[in-house]
C-alpha positions as CSV (number, residue, x, y, z in Angstrom):
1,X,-185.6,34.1,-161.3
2,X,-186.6,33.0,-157.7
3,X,-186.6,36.0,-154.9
4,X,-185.0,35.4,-151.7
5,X,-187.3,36.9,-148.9
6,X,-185.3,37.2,-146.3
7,X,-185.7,36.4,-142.7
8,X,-188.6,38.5,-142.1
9,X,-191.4,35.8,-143.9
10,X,-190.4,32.8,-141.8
11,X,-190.9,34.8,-138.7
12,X,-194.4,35.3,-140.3
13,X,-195.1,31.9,-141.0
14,X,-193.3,30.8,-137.6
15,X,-196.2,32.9,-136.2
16,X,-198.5,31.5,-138.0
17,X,-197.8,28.0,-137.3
18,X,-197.2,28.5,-133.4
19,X,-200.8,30.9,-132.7
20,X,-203.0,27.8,-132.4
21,X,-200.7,26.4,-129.5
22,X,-201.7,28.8,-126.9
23,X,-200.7,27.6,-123.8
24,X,-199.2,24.3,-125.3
25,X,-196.2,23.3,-124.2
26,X,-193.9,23.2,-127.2
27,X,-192.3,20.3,-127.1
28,X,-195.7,17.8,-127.4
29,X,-194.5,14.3,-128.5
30,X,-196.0,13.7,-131.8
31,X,-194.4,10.4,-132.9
32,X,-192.1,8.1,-131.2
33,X,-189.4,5.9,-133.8
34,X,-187.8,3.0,-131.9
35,X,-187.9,5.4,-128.8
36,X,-186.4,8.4,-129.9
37,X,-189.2,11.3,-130.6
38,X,-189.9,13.5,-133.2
39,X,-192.0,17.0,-131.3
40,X,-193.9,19.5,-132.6
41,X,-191.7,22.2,-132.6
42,X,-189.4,20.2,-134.5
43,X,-192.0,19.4,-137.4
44,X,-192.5,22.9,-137.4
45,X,-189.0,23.7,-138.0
46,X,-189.2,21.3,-141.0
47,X,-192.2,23.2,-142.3
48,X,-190.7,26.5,-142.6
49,X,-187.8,25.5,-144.1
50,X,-190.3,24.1,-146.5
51,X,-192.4,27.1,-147.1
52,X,-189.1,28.9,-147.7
53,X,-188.0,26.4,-150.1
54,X,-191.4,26.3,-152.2
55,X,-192.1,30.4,-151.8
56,X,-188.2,30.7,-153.5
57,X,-188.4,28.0,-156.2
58,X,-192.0,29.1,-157.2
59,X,-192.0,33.0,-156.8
60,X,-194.3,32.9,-154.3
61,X,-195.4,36.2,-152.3
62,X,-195.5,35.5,-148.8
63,X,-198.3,37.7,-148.8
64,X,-200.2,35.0,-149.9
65,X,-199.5,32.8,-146.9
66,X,-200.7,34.7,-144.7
67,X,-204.0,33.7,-145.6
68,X,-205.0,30.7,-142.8
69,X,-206.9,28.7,-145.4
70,X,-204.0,29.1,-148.1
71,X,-201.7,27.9,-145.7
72,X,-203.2,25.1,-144.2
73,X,-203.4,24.0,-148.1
74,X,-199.6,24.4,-149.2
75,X,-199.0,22.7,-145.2
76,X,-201.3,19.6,-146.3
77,X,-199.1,19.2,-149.4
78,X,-196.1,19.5,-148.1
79,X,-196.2,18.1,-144.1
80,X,-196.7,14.2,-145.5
81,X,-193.2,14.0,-147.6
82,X,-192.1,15.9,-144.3
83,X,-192.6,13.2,-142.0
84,X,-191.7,10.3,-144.1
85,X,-188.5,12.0,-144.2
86,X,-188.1,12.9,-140.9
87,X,-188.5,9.1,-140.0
88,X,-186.1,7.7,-142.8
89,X,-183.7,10.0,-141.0
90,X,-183.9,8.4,-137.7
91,X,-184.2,5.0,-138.5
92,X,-180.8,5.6,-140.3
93,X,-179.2,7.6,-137.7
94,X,-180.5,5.1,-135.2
95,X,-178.9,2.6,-137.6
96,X,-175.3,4.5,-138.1
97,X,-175.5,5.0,-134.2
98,X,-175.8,1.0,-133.5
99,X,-172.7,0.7,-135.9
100,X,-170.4,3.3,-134.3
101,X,-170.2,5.8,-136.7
102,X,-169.4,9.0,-135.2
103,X,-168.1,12.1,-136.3
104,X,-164.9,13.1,-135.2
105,X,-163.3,16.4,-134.1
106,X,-160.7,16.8,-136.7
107,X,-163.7,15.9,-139.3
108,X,-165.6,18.7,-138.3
109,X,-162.4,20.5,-138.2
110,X,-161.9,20.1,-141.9
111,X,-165.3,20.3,-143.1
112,X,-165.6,23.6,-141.4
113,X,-162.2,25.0,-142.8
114,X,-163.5,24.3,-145.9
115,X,-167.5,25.3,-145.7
116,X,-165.8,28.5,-144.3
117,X,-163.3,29.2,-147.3
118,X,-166.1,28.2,-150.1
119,X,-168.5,30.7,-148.5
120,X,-166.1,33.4,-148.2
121,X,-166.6,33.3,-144.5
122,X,-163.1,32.7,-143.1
123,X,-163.5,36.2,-141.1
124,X,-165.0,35.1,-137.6
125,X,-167.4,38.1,-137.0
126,X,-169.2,37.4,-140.4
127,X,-169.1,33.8,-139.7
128,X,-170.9,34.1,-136.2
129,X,-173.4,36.3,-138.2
130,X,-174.0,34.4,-140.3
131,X,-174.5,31.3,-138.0
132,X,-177.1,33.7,-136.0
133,X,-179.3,35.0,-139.2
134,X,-179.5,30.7,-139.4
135,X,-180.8,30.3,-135.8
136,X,-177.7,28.3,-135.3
137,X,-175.2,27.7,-132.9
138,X,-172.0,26.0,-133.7
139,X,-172.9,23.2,-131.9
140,X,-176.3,22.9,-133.5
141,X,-174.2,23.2,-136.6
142,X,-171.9,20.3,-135.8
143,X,-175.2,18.1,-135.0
144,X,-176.4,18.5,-138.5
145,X,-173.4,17.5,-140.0
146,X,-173.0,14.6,-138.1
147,X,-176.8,13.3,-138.9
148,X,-176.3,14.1,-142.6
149,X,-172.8,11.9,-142.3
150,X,-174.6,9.0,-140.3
151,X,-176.9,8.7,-142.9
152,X,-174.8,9.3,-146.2
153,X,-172.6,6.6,-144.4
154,X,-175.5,3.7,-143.8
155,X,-176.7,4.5,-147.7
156,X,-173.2,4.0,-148.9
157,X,-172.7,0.7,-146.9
158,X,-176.2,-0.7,-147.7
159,X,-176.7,0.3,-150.8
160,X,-174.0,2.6,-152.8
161,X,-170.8,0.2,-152.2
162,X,-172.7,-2.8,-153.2
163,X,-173.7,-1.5,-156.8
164,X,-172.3,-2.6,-160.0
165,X,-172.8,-1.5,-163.3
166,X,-172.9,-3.3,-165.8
167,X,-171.6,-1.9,-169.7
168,X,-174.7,-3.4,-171.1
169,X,-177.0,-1.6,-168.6
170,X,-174.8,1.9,-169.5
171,X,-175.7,1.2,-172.9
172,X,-179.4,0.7,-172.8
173,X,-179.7,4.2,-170.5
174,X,-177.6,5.9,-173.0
175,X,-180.3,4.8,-175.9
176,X,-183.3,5.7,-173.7
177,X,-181.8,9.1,-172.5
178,X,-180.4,10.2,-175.5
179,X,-181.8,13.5,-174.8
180,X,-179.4,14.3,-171.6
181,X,-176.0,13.2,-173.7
182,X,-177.1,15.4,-176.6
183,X,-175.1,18.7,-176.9
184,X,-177.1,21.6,-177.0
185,X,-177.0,24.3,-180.4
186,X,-174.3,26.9,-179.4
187,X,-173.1,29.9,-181.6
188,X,-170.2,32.0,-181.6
189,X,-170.8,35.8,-182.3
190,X,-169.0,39.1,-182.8
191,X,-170.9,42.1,-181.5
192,X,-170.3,45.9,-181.3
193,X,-172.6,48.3,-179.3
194,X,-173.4,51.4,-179.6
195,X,-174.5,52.9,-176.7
196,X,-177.6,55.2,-176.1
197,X,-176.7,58.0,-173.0
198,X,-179.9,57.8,-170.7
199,X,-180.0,60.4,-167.8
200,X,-182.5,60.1,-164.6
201,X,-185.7,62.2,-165.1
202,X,-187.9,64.0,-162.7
203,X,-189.1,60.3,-161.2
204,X,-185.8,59.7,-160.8
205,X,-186.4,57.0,-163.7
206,X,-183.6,56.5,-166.6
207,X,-184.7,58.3,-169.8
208,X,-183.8,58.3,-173.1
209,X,-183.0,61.8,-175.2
210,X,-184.4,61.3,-178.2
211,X,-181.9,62.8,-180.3
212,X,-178.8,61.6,-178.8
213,X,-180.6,57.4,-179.8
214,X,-181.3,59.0,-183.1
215,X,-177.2,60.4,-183.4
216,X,-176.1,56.7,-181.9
217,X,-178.7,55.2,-184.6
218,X,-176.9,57.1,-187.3
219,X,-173.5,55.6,-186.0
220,X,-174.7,52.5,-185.7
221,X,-175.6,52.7,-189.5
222,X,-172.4,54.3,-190.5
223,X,-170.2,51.7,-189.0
224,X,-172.5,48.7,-190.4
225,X,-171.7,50.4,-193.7
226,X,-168.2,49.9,-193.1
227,X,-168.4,46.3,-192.0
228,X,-170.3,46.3,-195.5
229,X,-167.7,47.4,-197.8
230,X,-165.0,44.9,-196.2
231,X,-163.5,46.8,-193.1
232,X,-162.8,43.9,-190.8
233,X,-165.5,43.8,-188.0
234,X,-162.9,42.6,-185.0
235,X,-160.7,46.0,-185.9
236,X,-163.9,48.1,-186.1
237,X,-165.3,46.6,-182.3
238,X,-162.1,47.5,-181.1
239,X,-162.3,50.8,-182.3
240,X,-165.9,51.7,-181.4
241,X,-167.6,49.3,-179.5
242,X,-168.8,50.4,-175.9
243,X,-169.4,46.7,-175.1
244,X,-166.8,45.0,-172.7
245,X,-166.5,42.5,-175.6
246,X,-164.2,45.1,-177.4
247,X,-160.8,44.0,-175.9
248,X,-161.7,40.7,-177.4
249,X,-163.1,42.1,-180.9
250,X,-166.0,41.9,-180.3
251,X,-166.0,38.1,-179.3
252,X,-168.9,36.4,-177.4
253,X,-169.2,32.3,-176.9
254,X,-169.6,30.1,-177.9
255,X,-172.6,30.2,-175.9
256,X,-175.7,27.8,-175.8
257,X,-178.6,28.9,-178.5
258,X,-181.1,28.4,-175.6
259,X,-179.6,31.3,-173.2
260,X,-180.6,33.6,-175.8
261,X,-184.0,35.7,-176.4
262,X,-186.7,34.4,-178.3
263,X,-186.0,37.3,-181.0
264,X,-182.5,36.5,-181.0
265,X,-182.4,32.5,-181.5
266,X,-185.2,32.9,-184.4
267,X,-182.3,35.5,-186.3
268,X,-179.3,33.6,-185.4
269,X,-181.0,30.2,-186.9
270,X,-182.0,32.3,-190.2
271,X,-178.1,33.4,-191.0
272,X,-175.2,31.5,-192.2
273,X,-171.8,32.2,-190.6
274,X,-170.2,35.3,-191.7
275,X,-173.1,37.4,-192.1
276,X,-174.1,40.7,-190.3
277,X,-177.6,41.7,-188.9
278,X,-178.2,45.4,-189.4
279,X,-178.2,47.7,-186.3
280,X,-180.4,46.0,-183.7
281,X,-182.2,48.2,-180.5
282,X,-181.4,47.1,-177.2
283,X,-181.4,48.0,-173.6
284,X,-178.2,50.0,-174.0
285,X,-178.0,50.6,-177.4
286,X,-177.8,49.6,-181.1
287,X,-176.1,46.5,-181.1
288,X,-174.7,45.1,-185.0
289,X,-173.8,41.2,-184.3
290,X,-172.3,39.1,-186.7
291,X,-172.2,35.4,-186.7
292,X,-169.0,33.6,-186.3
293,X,-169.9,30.2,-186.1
294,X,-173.5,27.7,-185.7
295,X,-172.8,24.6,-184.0
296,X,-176.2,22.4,-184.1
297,X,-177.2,20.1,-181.7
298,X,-175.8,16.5,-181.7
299,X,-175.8,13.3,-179.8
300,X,-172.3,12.5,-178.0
301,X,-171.2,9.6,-178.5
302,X,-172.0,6.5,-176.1
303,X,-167.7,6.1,-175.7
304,X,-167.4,9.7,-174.8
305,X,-169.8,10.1,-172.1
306,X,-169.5,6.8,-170.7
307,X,-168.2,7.3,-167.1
308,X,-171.1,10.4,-166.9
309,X,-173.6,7.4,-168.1
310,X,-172.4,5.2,-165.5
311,X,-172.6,8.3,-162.4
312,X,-177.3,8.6,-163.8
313,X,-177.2,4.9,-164.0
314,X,-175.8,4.3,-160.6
315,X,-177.7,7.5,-158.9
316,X,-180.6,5.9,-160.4
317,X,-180.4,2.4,-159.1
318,X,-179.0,3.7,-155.6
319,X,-182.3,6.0,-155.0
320,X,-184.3,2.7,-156.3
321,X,-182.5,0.3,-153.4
322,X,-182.1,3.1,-150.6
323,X,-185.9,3.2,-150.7
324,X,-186.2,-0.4,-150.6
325,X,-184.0,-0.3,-147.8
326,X,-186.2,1.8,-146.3
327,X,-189.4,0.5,-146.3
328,X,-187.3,-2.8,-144.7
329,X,-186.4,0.0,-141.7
330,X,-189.9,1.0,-141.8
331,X,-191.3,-2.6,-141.2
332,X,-188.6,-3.5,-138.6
333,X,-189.4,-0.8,-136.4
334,X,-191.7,0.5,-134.0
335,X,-193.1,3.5,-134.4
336,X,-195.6,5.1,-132.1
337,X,-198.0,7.7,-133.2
338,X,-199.2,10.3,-130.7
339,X,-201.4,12.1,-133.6
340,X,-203.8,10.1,-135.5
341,X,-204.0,12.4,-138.3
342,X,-200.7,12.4,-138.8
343,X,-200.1,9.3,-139.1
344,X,-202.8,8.9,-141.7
345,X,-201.0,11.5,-143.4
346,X,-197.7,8.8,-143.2
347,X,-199.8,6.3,-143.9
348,X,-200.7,7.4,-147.0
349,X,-197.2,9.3,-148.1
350,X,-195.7,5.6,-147.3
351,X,-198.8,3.7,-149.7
352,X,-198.6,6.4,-152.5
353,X,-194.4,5.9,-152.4
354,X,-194.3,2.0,-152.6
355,X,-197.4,2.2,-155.3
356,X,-194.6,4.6,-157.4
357,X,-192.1,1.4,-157.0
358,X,-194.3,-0.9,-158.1
């Protein structure tokens, strides 16, 4: 589970990053791409979004970032990709610009509308609030979208439109990525809980009476014995389940063999469909589960999947030529460092990217 931290560490780190500036002026020059400029304070801005990223995705505490030499470390990793990227994005906005691509006002219009209805934020007062805990303004907004549509609009015409796919090239990435087209083990269970009463102690912590898990433990046992001597388990979930599964008898899944515990998968795998598992002591209660169905996990066919084999193969190739594409951008144009070390740092982003080519 990754942790969302808020607002308040990216102020931190935005400290962080600014403190050595002192009486800088913030918008220092530090690379210049067929003329248009890429500053500081927009590197910076790249950075944290960055550190956000990375701190969510690995569970990292912020806490940790505030240590200047543990900084400067996670800033060396990430600040090369950053720049590479910042300069594949100008040279194709530069590019969509020379070509007349614009965005449009009814375009943003619609994209809005939609954005808007998809985030649930159709009501204008959480909408400008939510555009403000961004740093945004509409207008800033609207610039993004139009940079992200100049460039998903060069790709498209370079690369994307010019693909084809050929079956026998479907077929030879279905037999060397078997593994993604395989369906995954699912089962299909029926489950009634019975559920243990916990009350807050003098922490303020839920606890558990002891008698009242031994009573439920009793009924859990009782109704297992009922199961056992052919009561049908749907009726009896119905009847005494405290699970919202009950107005379905019980029913859960199918549902992937992988989303459940360790414990669970190794007990599911061990029965055969039909059979019941004695009481079993969970969070809430004693749980009885009974097995419905096992489905194991098998390739799908080549025929089935074919149009999803088609989609990887044609992503795959159109990352491959985009970044081709590129490095012809790169080599066309003229870009002017005004930092040496960071353009070693390019340098060497750019050398270790091609070498991954080959």
């Amino acid at each position: 589970m990754t942790r969302d931290f808020g607002p308040l560490p990216v102020l931190l780190l935005l400290a962080a990053l600014t403190a050595p500036l002192h009486g800088e002026i913030l918008e220092q020059v530090l690379v210049k791409v067929n003329g248009d400029i890429l500053t500081k304070t927009e590197l910076e801005t790249r950075q944290i979004a960055a550190l956000r990223q990375r701190m969510n995705q690995d569970n990292i505490d912020p806490e940790t970032l505030k240590n200047d030499e543990q900084l400067k470390k996670v800033l060396a990793e990430i600040t090369p990709r950053l720049l590479v990227d910042a300069i594949d994005e100008m040279l194709l906005i530069q590019l969509g610009k020379e070509r007349g691509y614009k965005l449009s006002d009814q375009q943003f219009k619609d994209w809005l509308s939609a954005l808007r209805r998809e985030q649930n934020l159709e009501d204008e007062q959480k909408f400008q609030a939510a555009l403000k805990q961004e740093g945004m303004t509409l207008e800033d907004l609207r610039r993004n979208v139009e940079r992200q549509m100049l460039i998903g609009r060069v790709q498209q015409d370079e690369v994307g439109s010019k693909l084809t796919i050929t079956e026998e090239e479907a077929r030879q990435y279905y037999l060397a990525h078997q593994q993604e087209f395989t369906e995954p083990a699912s089962v299909t269970l029926r489950e009634i809980l019975i559920e243990v009463p916990t009350a807050a102690n003098r922490q303020g912590e839920a606890a558990v009476n002891v008698a009242e898990s031994d009573e439920a433990e009793r009924k859990a046992s009782t109704i297992r014995a009922r199961i056992s001597s052919g009561e049908d388990f749907a009726k009896v979930a119905a009847e005494v389940s405290s699970a919202a599964s009950k107005a379905n008898g019980g029913l859960i899944g199918p549902i992937a063999v992988s989303e459940l515990s360790a414990p669970l998968q190794k007990l599911v795998e061990s029965m055969k469909p039909g059979e019941v598992t004695q009481p079993l002591r969970g969070p809430r209660g004693y749980q009885i589960l009974k097995l419905e169905s096992f489905k194991p996990a098998a390739a799908q066919p080549f025929d089935s999947v074919r149009d999803l084999v088609a989609e990887r193969v044609h992503a795959a190739r159109q990352r491959t030529e985009v970044r081709k594409f590129l490095t012809r951008l790169r080599v066309q144009a003229i870009i002017e460092w005004k930092n040496a070390e960071l353009k070693k740092a390019y340098d060497e982003q750019v050398a270790r990217a091609e070498a991954a080519q080959g």
